[in-house]
C-alpha positions as CSV (number, residue, x, y, z in Angstrom):
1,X,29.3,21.0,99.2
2,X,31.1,24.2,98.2
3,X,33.6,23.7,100.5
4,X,34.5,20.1,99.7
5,X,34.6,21.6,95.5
6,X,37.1,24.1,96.3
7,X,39.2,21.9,98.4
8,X,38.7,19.1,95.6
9,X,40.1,21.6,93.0
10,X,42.8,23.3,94.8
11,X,44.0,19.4,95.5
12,X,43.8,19.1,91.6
13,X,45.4,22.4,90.7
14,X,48.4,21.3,93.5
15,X,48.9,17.7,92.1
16,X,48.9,18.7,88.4
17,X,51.7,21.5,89.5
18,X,53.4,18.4,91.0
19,X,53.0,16.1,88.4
20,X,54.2,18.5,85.7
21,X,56.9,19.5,88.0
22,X,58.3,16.0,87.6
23,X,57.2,14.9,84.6
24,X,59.4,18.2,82.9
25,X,62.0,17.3,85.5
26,X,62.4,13.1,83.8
27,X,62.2,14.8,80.4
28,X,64.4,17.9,81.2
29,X,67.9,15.8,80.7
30,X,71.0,16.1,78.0
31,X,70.2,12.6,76.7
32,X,66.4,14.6,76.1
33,X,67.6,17.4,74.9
34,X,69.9,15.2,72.3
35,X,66.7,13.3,70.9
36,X,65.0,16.9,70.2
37,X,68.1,18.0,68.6
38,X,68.2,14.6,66.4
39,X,64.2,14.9,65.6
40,X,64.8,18.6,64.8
41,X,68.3,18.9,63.1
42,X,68.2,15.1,61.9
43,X,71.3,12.5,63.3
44,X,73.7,13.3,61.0
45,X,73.3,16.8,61.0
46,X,73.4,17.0,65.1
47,X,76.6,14.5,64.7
48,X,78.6,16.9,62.5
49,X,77.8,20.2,65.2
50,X,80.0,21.6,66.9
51,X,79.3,22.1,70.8
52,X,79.6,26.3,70.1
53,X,76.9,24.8,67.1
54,X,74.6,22.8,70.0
55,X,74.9,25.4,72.4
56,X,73.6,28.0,69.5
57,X,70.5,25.3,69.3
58,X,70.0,25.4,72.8
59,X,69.8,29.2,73.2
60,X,67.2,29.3,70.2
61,X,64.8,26.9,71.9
62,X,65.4,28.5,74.8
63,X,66.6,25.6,77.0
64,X,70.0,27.2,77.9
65,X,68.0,29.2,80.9
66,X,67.7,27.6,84.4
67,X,65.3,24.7,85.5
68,X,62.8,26.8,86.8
69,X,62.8,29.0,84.0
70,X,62.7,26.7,81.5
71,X,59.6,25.4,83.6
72,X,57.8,27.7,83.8
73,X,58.3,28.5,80.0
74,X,56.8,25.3,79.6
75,X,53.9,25.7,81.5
76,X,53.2,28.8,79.8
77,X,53.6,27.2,76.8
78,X,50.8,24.4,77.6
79,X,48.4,26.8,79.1
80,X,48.2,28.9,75.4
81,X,47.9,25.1,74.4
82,X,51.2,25.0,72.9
83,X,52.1,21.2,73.7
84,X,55.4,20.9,71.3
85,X,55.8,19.6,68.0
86,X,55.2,16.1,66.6
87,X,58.6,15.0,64.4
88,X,57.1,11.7,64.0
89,X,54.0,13.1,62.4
90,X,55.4,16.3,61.1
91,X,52.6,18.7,63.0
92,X,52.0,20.2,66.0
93,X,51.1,18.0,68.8
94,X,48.1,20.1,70.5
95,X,45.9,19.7,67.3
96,X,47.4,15.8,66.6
97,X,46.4,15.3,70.3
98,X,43.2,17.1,70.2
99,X,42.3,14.3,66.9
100,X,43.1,11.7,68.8
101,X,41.4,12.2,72.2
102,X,38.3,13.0,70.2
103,X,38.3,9.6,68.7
104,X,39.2,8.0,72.1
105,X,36.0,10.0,73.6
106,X,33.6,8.1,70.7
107,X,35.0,4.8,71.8
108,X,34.6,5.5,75.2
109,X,31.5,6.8,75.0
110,X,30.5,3.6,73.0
111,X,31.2,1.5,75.6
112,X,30.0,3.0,78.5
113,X,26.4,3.1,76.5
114,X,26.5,-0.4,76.2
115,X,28.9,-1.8,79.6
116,X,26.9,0.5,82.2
117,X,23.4,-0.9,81.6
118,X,24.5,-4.2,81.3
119,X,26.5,-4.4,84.1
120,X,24.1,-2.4,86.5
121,X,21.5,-4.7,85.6
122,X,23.0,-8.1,85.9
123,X,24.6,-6.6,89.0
124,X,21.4,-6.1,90.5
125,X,19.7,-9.2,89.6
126,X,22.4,-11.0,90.7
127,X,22.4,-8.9,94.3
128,X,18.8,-9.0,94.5
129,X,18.4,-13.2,94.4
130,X,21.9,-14.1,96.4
131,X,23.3,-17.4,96.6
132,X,20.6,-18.5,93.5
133,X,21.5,-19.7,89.8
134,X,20.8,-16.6,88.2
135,X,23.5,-15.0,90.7
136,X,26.0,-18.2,90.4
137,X,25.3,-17.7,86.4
138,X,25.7,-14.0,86.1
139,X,29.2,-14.3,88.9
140,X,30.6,-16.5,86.5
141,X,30.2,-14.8,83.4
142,X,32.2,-12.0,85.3
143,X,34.6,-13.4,86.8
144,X,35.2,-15.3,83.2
145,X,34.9,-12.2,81.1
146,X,37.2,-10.3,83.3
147,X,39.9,-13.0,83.7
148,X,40.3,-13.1,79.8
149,X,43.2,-10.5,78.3
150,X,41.8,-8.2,76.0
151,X,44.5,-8.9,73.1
152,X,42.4,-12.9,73.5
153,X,39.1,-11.1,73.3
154,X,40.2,-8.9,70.4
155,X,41.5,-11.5,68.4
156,X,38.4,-14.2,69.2
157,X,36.1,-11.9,68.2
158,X,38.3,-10.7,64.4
159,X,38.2,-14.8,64.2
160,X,34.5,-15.4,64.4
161,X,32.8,-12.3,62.9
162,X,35.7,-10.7,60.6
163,X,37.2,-13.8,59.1
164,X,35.1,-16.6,60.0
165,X,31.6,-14.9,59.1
166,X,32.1,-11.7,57.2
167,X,30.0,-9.6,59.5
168,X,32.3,-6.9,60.6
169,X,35.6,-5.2,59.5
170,X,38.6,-6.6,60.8
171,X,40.7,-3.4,61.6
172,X,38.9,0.4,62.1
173,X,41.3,2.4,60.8
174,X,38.6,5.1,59.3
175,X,40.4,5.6,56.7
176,X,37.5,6.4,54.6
177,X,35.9,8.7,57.0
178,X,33.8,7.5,60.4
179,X,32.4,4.4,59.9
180,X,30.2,2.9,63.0
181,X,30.7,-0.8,61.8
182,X,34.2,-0.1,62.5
183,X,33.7,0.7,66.0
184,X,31.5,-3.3,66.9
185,X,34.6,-5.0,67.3
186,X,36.6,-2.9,69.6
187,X,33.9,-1.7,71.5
188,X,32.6,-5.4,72.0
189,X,36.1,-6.3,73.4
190,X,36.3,-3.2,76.0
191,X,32.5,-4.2,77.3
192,X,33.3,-7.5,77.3
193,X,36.4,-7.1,79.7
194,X,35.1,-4.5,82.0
195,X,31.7,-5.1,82.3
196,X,32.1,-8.4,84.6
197,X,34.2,-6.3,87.2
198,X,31.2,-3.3,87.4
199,X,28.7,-6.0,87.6
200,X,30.5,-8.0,90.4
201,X,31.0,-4.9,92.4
202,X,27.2,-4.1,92.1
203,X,26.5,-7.5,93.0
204,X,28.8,-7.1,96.0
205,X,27.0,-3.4,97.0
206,X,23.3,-4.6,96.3
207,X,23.9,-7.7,98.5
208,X,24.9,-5.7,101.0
209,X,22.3,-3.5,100.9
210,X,19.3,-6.4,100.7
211,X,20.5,-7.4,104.1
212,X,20.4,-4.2,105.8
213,X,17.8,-3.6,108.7
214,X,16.1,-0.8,107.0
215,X,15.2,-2.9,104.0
216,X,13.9,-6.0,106.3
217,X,11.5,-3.1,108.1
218,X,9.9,-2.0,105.0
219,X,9.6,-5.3,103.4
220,X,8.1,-6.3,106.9
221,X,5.8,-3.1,106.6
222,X,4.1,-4.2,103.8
223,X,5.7,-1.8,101.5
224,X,5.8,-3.7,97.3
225,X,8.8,-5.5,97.2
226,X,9.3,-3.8,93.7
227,X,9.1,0.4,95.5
228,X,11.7,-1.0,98.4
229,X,13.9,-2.4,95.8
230,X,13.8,1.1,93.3
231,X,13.3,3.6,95.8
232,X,15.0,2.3,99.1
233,X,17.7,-0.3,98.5
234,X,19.0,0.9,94.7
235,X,20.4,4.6,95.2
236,X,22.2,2.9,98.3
237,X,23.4,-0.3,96.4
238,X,25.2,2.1,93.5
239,X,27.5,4.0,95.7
240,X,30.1,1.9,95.2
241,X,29.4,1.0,91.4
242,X,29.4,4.4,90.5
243,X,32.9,5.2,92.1
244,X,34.1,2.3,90.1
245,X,32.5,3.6,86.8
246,X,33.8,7.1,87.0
247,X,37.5,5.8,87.8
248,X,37.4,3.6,84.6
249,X,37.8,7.1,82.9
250,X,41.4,6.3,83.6
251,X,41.4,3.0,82.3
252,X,39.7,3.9,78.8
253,X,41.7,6.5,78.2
254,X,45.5,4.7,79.0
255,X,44.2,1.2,78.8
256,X,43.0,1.0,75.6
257,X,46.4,0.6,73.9
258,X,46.6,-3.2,72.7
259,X,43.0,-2.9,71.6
260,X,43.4,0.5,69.5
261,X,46.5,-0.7,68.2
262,X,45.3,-4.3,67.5
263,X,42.4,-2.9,65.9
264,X,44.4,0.2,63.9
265,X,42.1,3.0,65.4
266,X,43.9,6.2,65.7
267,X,43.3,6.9,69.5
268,X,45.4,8.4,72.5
269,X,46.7,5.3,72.7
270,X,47.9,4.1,69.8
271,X,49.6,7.6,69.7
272,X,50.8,7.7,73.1
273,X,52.4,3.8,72.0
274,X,53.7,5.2,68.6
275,X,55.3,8.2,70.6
276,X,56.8,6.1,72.8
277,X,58.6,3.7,69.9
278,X,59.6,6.7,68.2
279,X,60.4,8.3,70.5
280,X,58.6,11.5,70.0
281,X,59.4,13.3,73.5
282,X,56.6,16.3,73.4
283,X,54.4,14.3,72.5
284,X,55.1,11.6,75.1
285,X,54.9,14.3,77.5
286,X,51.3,15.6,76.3
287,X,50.0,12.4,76.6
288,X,51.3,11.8,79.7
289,X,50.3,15.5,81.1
290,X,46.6,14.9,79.4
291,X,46.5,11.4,81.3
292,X,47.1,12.9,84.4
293,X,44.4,15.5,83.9
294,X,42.1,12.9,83.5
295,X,42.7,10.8,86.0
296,X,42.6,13.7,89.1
297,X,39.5,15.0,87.4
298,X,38.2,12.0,87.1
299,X,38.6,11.3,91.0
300,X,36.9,14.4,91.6
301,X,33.8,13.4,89.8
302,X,33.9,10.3,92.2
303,X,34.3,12.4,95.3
304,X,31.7,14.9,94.2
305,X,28.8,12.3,92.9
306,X,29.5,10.0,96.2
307,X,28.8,13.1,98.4
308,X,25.3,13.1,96.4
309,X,24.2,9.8,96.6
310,X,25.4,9.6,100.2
311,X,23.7,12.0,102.6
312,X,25.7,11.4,105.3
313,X,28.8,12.5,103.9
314,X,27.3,15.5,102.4
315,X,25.5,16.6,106.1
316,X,28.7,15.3,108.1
């Protein structure tokens, strides 16, 4: 197990080195380096330079070294937890980026509260009495729930409880501080639209598993049907679920851009969206550095926590 962590993080610490190598590499360009001056200097004033003028810009922000200089510069930069500053909001990105990743983590959180139980459970009903109407009903709902865009879902649910009955704000901008009435809507939408894929995958696994030889032989046994289901056939059945749950980690944190922006909540990604529009080029490549992070982390989590549920990789 200590083995397969340290090879799990020495993969991580490689691909971030390679995925900031590049990402520095798209960003490290004249066209670039123009923009900064622009959000910096402001057009006109970068217009009217001179190139002795640029050039004196250049040296002062210390991108007139080589590549691998200015690289490593960077990385040095990030590791203090310098990230850049934001032009577009007028402050530095690390704290702007810290704000916003904080309220991505109480949505996120939010809805894996609420999608992980439901989906586990219907999953597991739904494996547990195969080819029946409570599985046909539940297999639906998924496969309807999922097929559905999340701007439709967003905008279904503002109709009916926002403007049709009055129940719950129509945008959560928190503008008045943290409000958790704010957070019903956008949190309804992301459970809505993820939870029919988890469920259908545990559906899938538990099915599976219900079939299995060792699961006829204690039902056969005499064993309650109730202590084979918990004890024998569920830690097997979530295997599979719970490598999908972890990996949605990615999806929440990049995914959530129509639904933060439809709903005005100031998360990573209405900020990595407003970065891009701007465009405000450190902070793009935070956001883009952060995502990255997250999603070979959250990979690593999978790899780790299948090892534990699954003996036989751990003892292989």
């Amino acid at each position: 197990m200590v083995k397969l962590i340290g090879r799990r993080l020495i993969q991580m610490v490689l691909i971030i080195l390679v995925a900031s190598l590049l990402l520095f590499a798209i960003f490290d360009t004249p066209e670039f380096k123009r923009r900064l001056a622009v959000q910096e200097l402001g057009g006109f004033a970068v217009s009217a330079l001179s190139q002795d003028a640029y050039n004196e810009w250049l040296a002062r922000r210390g991108l007139d070294v080589p590549f691998y200089q200015r690289y490593f510069n960077w990385i040095g930069k990030i590791v203090q937890g310098d990230f850049g500053f934001s032009y577009e909001k007028n402050r530095p990105v690390g704290p702007l980026l810290a704000d916003r990743l904080a309220n991505t983590g109480i949505l996120a959180l939010c809805v894996f509260a609420l999608m992980i139980p439901i989906s586990l459970t219907l999953g597991v009903l739904s494996g547990m009495r195969e080819g029946s109407g409570l599985d046909r009903s539940i297999t639906f709902l998924s496969v309807f729930t999922t097929s559905i865009p999340e701007i439709a879902t967003a905008i279904i649910l503002t109709v009916v409880f926002a403007l049709g009955l009055g129940l719950l704000p129509a945008k959560s901008a928190m503008i008045a501080g943290f409000d958790p009435w704010q957070l019903v809507l956008p949190v309804l939408t992301l459970v809505i639209y993820d939870f029919g894929y988890v469920a259908r995958m545990t559906r899938a696994s538990m099915a599976e598993v219900m079939t299995s030889q060792y699961i006829r032989t204690a039902i056969l046994k005499g064993i309650p049907y109730r202590r084979v289901v918990m004890k024998h056939a569920l830690r097997n059945a979530l295997i599979a679920p719970f490598t999908v749950i972890v990996l949605q980690m990615n999806w929440l944190l990049s995914g959530v851009v129509v639904v933060e922006v439809f709903f005005e909540y100031d998360g990573f990604g209405k900020l990595l969206l407003e970065a891009a529009l701007f465009p405000d080029v450190e902070v793009v490549q935070a956001c883009t550095l952060v995502a990255v992070v997250v999603a070979v982390t959250s990979q690593i989590i999978s790899d780790v926590g299948y090892t534990f549920l699954n003996p036989r990789i751990r003892f292989s």
